[in-house]
C-alpha positions as CSV (number, residue, x, y, z in Angstrom):
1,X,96.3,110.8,48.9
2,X,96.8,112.8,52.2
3,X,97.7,110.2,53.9
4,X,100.1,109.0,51.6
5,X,102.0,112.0,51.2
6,X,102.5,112.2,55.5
7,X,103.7,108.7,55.6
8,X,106.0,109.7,52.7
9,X,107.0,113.0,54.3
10,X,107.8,110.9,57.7
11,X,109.4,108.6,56.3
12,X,112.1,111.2,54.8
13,X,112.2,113.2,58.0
14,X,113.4,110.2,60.0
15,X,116.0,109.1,57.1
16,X,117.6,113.3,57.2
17,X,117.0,113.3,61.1
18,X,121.3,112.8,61.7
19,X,122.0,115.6,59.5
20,X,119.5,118.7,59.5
21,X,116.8,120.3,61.5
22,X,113.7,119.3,60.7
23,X,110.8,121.4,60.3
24,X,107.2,120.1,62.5
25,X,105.3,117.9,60.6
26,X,102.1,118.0,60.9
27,X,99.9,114.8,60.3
28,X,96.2,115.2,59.7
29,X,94.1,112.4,60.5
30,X,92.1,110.5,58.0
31,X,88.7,112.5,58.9
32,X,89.9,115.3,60.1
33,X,87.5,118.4,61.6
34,X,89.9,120.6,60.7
35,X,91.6,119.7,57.5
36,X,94.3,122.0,57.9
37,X,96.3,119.8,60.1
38,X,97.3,120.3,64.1
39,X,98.8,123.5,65.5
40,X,101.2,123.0,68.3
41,X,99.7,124.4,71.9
42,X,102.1,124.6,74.9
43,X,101.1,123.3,78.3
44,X,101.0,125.0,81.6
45,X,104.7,123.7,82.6
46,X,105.9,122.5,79.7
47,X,108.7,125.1,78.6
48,X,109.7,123.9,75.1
49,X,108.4,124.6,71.7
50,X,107.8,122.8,68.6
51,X,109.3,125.2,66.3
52,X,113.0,124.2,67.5
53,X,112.0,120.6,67.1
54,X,113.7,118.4,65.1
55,X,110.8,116.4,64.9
56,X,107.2,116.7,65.7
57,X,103.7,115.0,64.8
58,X,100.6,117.3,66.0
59,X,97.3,116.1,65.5
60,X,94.3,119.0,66.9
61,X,94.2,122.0,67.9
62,X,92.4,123.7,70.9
63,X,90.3,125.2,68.5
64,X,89.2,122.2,66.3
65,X,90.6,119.0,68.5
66,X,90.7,115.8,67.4
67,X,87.3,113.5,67.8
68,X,89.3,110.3,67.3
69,X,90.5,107.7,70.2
70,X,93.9,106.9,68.4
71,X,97.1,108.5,69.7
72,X,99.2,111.2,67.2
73,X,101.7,108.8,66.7
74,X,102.5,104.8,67.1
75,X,105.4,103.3,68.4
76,X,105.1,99.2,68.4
77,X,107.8,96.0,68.2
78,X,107.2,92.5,68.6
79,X,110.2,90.9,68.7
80,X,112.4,87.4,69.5
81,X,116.0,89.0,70.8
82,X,116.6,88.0,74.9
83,X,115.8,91.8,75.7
84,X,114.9,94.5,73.3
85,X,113.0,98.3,73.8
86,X,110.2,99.0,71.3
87,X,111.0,103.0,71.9
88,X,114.2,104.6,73.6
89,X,115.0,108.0,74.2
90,X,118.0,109.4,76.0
91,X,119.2,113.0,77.0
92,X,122.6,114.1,78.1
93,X,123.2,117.3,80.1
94,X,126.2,119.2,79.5
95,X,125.1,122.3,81.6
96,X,125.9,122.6,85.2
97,X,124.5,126.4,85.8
98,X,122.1,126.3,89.4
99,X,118.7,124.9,88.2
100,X,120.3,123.3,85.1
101,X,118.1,119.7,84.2
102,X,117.9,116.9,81.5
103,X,114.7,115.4,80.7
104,X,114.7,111.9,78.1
105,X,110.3,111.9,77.9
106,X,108.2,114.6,78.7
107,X,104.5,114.2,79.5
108,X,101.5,116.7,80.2
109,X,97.9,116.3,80.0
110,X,96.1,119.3,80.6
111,X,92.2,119.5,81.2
112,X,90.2,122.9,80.2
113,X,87.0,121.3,80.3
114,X,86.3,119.2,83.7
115,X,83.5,116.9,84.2
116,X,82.3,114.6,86.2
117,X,83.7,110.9,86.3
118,X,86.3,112.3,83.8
119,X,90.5,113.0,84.3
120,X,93.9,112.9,82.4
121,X,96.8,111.3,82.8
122,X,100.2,112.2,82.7
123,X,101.4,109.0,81.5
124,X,99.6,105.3,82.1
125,X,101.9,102.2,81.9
126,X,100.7,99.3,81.6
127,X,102.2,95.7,81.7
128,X,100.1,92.3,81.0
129,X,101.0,88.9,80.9
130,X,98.4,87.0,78.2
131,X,100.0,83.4,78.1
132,X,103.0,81.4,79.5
133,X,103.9,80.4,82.9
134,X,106.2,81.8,85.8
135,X,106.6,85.0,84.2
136,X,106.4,88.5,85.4
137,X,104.9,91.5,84.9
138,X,106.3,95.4,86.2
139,X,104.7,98.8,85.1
140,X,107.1,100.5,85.5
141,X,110.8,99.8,86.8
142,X,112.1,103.7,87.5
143,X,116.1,103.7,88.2
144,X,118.5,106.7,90.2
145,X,122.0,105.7,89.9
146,X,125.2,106.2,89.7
147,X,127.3,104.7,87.1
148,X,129.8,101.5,87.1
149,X,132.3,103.2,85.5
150,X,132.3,107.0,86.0
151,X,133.9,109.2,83.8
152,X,135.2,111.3,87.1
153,X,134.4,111.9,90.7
154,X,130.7,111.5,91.3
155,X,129.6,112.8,94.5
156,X,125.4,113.1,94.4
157,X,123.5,115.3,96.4
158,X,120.5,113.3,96.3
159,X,119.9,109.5,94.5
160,X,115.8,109.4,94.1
161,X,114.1,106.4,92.1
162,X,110.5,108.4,92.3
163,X,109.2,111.8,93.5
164,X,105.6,111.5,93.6
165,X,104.3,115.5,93.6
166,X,100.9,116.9,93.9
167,X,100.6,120.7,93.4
168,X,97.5,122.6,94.4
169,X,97.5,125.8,93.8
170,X,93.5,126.3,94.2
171,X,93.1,125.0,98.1
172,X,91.9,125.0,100.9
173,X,94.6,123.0,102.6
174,X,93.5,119.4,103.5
175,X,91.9,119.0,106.7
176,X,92.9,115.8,109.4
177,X,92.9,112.8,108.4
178,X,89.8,112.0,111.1
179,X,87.8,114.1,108.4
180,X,89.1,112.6,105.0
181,X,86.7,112.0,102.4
182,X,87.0,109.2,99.9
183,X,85.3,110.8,97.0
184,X,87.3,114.2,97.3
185,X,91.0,113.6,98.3
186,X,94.8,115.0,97.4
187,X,97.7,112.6,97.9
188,X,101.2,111.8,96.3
189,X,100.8,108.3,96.0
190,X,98.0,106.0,96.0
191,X,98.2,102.3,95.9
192,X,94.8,100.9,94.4
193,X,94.4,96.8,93.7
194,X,91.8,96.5,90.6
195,X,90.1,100.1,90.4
196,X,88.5,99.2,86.5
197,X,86.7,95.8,88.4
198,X,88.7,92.9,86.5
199,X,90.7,92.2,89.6
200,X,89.3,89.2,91.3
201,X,91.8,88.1,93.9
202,X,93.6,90.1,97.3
203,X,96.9,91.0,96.5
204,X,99.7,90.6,99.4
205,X,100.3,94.2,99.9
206,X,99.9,98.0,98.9
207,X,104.0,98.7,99.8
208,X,107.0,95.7,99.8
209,X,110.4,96.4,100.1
210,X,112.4,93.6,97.9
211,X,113.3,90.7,99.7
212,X,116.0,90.0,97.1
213,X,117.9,93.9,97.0
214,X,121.4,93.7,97.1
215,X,121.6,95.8,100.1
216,X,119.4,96.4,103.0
217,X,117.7,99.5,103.3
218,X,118.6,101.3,106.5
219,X,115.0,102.9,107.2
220,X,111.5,101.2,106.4
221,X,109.6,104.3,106.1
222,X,111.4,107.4,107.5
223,X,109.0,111.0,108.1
224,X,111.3,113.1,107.9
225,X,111.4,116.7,110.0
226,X,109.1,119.8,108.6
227,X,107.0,117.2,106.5
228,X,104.5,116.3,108.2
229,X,102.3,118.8,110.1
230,X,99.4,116.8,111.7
231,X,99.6,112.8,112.0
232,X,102.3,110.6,111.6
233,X,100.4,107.3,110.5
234,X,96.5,107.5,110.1
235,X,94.5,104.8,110.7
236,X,90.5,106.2,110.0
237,X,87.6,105.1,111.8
238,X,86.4,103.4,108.7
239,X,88.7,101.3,108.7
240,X,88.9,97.2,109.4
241,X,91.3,95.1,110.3
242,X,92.8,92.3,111.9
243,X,95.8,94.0,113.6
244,X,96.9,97.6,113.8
245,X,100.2,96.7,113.1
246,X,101.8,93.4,113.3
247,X,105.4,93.0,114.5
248,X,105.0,89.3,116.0
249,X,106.8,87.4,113.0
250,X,110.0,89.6,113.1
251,X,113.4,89.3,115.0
252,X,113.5,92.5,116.8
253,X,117.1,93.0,118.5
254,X,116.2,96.6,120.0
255,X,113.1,98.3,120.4
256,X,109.9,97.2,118.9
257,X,108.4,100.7,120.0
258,X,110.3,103.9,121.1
259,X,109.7,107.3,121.9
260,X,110.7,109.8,123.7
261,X,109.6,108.3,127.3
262,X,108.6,105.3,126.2
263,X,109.6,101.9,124.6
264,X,109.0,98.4,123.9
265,X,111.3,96.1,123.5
266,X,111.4,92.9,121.1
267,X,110.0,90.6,124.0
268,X,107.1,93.1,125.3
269,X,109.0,94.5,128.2
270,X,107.2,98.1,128.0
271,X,109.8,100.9,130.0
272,X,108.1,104.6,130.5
273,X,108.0,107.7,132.7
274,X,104.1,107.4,133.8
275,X,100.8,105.7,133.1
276,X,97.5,107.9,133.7
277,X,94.6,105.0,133.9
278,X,91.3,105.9,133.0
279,X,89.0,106.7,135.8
280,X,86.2,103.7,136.4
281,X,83.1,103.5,139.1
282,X,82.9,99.6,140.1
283,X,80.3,99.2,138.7
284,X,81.5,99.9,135.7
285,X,84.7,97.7,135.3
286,X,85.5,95.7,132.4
287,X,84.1,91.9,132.9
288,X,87.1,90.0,134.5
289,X,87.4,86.3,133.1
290,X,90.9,84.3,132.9
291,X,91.0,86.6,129.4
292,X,91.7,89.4,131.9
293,X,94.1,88.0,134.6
294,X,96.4,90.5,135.3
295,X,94.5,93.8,133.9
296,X,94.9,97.0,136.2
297,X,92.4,99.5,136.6
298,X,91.3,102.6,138.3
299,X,88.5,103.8,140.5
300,X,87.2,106.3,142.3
301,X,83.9,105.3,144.4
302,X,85.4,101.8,146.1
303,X,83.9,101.2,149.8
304,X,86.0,100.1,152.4
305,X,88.7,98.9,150.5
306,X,91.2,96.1,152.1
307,X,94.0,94.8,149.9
308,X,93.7,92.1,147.8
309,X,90.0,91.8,148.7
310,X,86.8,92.2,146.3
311,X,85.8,95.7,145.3
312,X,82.2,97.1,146.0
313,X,81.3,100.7,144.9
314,X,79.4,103.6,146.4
315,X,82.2,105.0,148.7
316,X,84.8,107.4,148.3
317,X,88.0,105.9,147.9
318,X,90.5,105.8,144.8
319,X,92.5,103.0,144.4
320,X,93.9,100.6,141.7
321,X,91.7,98.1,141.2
322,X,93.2,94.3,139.7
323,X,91.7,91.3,137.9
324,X,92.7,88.0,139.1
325,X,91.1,86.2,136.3
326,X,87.6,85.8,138.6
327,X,87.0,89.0,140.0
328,X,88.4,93.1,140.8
329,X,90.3,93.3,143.8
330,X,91.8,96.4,145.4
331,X,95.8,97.1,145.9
């Protein structure tokens, strides 16, 4: 009988929702541990209340929480129209005081328990194709924009399709990246290909900009000044690959690499101020082959060097030292 009388007290809620505030309703579960229904409990950042709600399900409480898997409320569609949404919700700010926002869905999960192997989630989205060929699947598609057909002049400050925060208020501050730890990490994004163990296949990449946007974007990746304190791009010791990064298959009509002092350009003509070569004995020189025609070294114990002749050690004498494909001769 209780939980006939919520779906009945739901039901005229959401019939009465255009005209009046609402009161919180508060649905029980079927075996509840508390039997007298949920009490609302704000979250760290959240800044809102039920009691101004014009609607509200609440299922737990901190004292006598829920022991049941199944969410405080159910929102589901299966439906035939070209496009449809199986839940929508919109909000409109009117305010334009300093600090002034709009939020359509809200989410918090909040932990006061820990343990090990265990987290929350501030919201999972999930989408999974069962049956049916060349379609597609997208988690999540997050838009900033400005509209076809403003109203007035729109002049943005900022357009952002995701900001990606972490806020650690507990420390200490993260060290290098030569000293990162897999098992205890802070980052803002993290791209992860089958982390439950269903995924059986490599996927083409952890980061793609579209190949089919409208517009090109004018920057790749852009670090941007007083963000990063310590190392631009990482690459850890741990690490495998087959190339560092790989430019070879794209059309580069400037610089391939530039810096200060130094660039690259698209064909592999290299253009800096200086080049400080490592410090070899002869007897310690890379093995010349034809791999190595044309390599340029430095040493500092050659004997009785002529040019262009073969290098023995134990002397004195620096000089560059250069592989002609067979063996090290001085110049």
């Amino acid at each position: 009988m209780k939980f006939l009388s919520v779906i009945a007290l739901l039901t005229a809620s959401i019939l009465t929702l255009a005209s009046a505030q609402l009161e919180p309703i508060v649905a029980d579960q079927a075996k509840s541990t508390n039997a007298g229904g949920g009490t609302f409990t704000a979250s760290p950042n959240y800044v809102g209340s039920a009691s101004d709600s014009s609607f509200a399900v609440i299922q737990g409480s901190s004292f006598t929480p829920s022991t049941t898997q199944g969410p405080a409320m159910v929102v589901s569609k299966t439906g035939y129209s070209k496009a449809f949404n199986a839940f929508a919700a919109t909000a409109f700010k009117r305010s334009s005081l300093p600090r002034a926002r709009a939020t359509a869905i809200y989410g918090e999960a909040t932990d006061t328990v820990g343990g090990n192997l265990s987290f929350i989630e501030g919201a999972r989205l999930q989408a999974t194709l069962r049956s049916g060929q060349h379609g597609a699947a997208y988690g999540a598609v997050i838009v900033a924009g400005t509209a076809s057909a403003p109203k007035g002049p729109v002049t943005p400050s900022y357009l952002i399709g995701v900001e990606s925060e972490v806020d650690d208020q507990i420390g200490p501050d993260a060290p290098s990246f030569r000293y990162f730890d897999k098992n205890n990490f802070t980052a803002s994004y993290v791209a992860t290909n089958g982390n439950g163990g269903g995924t059986r296949y490599k996927v083409d990449a952890a980061f793609v900009t579209n190949p089919y946007s409208i517009k090109p974007y004018r920057t790749g990746l852009l670090l941007t000044e007083g963000s990063i304190d310590d190392t631009g791009i990482g690459f850890r010791s741990g690490l495998s690959v087959v190339n560092g990064i790989d430019m070879s298959a794209a059309t580069i009509s400037g610089s391939a690499f530039k810096s200060p002092g130094f660039k690259i350009d698209g064909s592999g003509n290299a253009t800096l101020k200086a080049v400080q070569l490592s410090a070899f004995r002869v007897a310690t020189l890379p093995n010349c082959g034809a791999g190595a025609t044309g390599a340029l070294a430095f040493v500092v114990d050659a004997k009785a060097p002529g040019y262009n002749a073969p290098l023995s050690g134990g002397g004195s004498t620096r000089t560059l030292a250069l592989c002609n494909g067979t063996r090290w001769t001085a110049h």
